[in-house]
Backbone bond lengths (Angstrom), bond angles and torsions (degrees), N, CA, C in turn:
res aa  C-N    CA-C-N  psi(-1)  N-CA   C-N-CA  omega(-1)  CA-C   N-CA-C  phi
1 X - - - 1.468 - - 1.521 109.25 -
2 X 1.289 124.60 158.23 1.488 124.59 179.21 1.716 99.50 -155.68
3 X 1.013 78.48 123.76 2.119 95.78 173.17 1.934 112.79 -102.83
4 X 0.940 91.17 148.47 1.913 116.35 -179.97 0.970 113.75 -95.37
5 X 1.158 148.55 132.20 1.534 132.00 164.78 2.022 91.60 -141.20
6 X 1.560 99.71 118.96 1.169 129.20 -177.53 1.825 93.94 -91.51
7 X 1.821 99.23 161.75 1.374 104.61 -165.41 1.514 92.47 -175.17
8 X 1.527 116.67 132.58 1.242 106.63 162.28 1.425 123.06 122.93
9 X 1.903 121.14 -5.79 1.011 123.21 172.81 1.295 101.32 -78.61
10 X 1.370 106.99 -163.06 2.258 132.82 -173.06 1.156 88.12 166.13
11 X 1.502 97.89 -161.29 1.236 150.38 142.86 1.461 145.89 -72.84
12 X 0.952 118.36 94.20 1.959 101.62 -176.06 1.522 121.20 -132.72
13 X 1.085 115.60 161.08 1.667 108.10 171.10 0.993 126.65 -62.05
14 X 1.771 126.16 154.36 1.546 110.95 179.19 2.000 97.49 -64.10
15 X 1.832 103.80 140.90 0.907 119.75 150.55 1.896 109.21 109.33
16 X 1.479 90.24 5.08 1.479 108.44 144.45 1.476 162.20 -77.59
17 X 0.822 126.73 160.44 1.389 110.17 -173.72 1.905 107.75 -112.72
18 X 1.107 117.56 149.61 1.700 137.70 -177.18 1.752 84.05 -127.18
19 X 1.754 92.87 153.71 1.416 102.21 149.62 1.196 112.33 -141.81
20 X 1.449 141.36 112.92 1.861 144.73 170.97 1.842 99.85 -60.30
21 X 1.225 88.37 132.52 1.671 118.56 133.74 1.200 122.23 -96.23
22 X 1.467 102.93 150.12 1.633 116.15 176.06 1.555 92.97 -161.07
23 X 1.622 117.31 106.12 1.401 134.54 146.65 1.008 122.76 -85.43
24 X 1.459 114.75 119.66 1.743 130.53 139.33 0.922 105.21 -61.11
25 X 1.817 102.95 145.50 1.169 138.74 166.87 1.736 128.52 -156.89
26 X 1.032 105.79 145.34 2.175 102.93 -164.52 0.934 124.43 157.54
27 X 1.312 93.02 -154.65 1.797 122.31 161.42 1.665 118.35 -89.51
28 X 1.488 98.67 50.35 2.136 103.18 -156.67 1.541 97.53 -91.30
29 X 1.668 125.72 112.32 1.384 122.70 -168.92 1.443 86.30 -90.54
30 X 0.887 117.95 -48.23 2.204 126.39 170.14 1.568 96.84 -146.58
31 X 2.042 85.31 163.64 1.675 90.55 168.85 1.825 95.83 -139.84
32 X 1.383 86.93 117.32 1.375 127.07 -179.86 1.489 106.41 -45.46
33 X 1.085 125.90 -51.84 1.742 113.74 -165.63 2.305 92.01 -173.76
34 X 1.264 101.93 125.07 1.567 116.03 177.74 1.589 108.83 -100.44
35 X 1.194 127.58 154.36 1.420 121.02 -155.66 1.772 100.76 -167.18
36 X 1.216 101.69 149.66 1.447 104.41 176.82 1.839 115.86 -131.00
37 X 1.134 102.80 123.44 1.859 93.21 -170.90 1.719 98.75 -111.84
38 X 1.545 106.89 177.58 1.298 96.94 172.54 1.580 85.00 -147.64
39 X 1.839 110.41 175.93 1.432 122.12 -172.05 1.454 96.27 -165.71
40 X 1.485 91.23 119.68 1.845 88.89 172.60 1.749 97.70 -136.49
41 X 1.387 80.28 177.92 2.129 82.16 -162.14 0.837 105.20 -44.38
42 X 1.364 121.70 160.45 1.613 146.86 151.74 1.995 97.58 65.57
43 X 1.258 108.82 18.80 1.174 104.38 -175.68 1.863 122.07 -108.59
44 X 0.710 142.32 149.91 1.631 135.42 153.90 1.774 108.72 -56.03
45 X 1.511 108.07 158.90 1.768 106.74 179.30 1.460 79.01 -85.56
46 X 1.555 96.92 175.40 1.282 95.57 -173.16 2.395 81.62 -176.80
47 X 1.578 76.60 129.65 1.279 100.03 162.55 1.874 129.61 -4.02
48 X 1.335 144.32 121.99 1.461 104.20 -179.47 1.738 72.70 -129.31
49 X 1.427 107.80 -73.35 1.792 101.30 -176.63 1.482 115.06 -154.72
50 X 0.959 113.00 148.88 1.781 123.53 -151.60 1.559 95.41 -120.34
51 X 1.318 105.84 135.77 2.167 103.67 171.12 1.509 80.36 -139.69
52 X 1.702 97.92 137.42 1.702 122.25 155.98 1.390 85.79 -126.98
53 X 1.936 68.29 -153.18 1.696 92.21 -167.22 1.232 120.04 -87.03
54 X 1.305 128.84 114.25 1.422 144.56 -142.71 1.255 125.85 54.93
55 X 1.597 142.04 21.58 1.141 135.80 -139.80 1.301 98.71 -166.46
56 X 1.334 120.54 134.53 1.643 134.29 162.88 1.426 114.14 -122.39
57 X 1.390 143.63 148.45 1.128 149.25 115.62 1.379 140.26 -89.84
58 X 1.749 130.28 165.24 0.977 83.18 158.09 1.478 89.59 -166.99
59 X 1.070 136.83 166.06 1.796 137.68 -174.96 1.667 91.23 -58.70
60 X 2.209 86.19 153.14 0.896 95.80 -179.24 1.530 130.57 -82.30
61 X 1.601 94.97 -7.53 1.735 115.31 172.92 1.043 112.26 -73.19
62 X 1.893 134.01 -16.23 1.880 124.08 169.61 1.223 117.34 -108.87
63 X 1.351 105.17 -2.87 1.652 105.70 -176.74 1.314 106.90 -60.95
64 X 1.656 106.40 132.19 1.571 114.58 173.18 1.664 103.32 106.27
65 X 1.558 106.43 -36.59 1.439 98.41 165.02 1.258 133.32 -133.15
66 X 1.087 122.40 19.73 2.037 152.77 164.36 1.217 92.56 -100.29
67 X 1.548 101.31 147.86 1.729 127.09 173.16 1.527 97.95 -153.09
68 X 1.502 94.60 109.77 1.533 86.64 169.76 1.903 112.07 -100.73
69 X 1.161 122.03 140.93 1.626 117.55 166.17 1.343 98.41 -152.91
70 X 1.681 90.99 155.62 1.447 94.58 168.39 1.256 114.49 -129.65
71 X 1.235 143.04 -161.68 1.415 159.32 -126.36 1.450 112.54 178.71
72 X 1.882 109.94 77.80 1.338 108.87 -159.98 2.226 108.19 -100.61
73 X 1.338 83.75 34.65 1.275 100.75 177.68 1.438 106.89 -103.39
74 X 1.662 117.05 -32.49 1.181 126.11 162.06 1.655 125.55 -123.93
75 X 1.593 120.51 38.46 1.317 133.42 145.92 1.445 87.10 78.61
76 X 1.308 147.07 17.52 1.124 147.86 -132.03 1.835 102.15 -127.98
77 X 1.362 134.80 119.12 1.224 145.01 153.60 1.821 107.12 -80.91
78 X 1.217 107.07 152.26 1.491 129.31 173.76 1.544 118.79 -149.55
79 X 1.533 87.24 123.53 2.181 93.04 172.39 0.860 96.55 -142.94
80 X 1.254 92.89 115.81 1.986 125.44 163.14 1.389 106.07 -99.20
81 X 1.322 88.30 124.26 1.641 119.97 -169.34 1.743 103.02 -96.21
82 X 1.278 116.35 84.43 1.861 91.71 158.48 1.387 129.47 -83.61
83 X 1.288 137.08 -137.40 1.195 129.23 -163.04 1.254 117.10 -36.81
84 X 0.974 106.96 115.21 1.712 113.90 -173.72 1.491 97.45 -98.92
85 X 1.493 109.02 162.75 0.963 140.07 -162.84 1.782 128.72 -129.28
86 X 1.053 133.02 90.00 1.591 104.62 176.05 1.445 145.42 8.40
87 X 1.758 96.35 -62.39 1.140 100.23 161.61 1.912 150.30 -59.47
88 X 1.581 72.17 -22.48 2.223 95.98 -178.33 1.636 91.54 -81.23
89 X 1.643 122.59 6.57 1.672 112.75 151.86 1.541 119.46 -45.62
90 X 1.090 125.98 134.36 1.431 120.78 179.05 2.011 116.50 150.07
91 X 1.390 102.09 177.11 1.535 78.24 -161.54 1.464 86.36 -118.72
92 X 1.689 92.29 145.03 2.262 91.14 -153.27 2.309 77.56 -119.58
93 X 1.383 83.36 143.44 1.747 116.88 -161.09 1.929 85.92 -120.21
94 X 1.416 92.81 128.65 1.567 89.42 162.91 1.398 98.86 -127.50
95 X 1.765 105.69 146.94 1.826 128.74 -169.08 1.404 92.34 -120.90
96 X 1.576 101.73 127.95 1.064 131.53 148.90 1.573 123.08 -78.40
97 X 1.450 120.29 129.92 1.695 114.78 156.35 1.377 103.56 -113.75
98 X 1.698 117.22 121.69 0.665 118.85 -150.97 2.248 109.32 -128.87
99 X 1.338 110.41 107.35 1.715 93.04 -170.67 1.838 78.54 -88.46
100 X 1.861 96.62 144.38 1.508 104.54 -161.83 1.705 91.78 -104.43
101 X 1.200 123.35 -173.67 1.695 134.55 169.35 1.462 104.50 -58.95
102 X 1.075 143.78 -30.36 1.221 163.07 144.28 1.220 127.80 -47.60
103 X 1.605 129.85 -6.32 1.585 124.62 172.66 1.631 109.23 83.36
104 X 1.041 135.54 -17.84 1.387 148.05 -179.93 1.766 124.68 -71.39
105 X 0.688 132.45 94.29 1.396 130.17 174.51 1.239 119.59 -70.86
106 X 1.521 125.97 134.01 1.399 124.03 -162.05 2.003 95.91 -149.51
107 X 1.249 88.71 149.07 1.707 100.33 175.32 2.095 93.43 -92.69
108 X 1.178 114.30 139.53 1.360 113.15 168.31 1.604 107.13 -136.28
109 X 1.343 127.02 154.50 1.525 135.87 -152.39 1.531 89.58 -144.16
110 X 1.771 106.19 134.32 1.220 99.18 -174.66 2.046 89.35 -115.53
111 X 0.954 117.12 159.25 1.454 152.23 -177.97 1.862 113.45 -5.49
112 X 1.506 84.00 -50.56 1.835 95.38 -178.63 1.272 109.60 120.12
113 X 1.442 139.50 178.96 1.106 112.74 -171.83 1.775 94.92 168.46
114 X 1.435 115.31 78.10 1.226 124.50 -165.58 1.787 122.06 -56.71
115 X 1.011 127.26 109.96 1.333 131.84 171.94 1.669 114.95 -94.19
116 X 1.304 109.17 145.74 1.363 118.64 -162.12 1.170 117.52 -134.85
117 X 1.662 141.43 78.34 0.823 151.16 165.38 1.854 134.05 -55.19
118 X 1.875 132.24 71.83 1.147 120.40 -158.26 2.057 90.09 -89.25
119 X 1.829 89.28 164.90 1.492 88.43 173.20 1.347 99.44 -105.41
């Protein structure tokens, strides 16, 4: 089994910065690729930015002001949010891919973690 524990949303004005945590923790033999989604009302989740191994992406709505990294010394994802926006309101989910002690690969979703963008 492996648990998430997200950290790091509020509230802020447009043109602030937030930064998320997202810890792994388990049965983690490796973790394949860390990812950050977001979901706001009436909306679908939808993509924000993904880091593997050698490789980043990231939507075309944060590029320039999202940084995702992680910290694979401590199973650990990071998104630093700069100028925020109204719209980057929404509640941001971080996914684990995860190969477990067991040989098994599994998608894991950590808690949610509401961000609040006022103008």
């Amino acid at each position: 089994q492996v648990q998430l524990v997200e950290s790091g949303g509020g509230s802020v004005q447009a043109g602030g910065s937030l930064r998320l945590s997202c810890a792994a923790s388990g049965s983690i033999f490796s973790i394949n690729a860390m990812g950050w989604y977001r979901q706001a009302p009436g909306k679908q989740r939808e993509l924000v930015a993904v880091i593997g191994r050698g490789f980043t992406n990231y939507s075309d709505s944060v590029k320039g002001r999202f940084t995702i990294s992680r910290d694979n010394a401590k199973n650990t994802v990071y998104l630093q949010m700069n100028s925020l926006k109204p719209e980057d309101t929404a509640v941001y989910y971080c996914k684990v891919v995860v190969t477990t002690t067991k040989y098994h690969e599994y998608d894991y979703w950590g808690q949610g973690t509401q961000v609040t963008v006022s103008s």
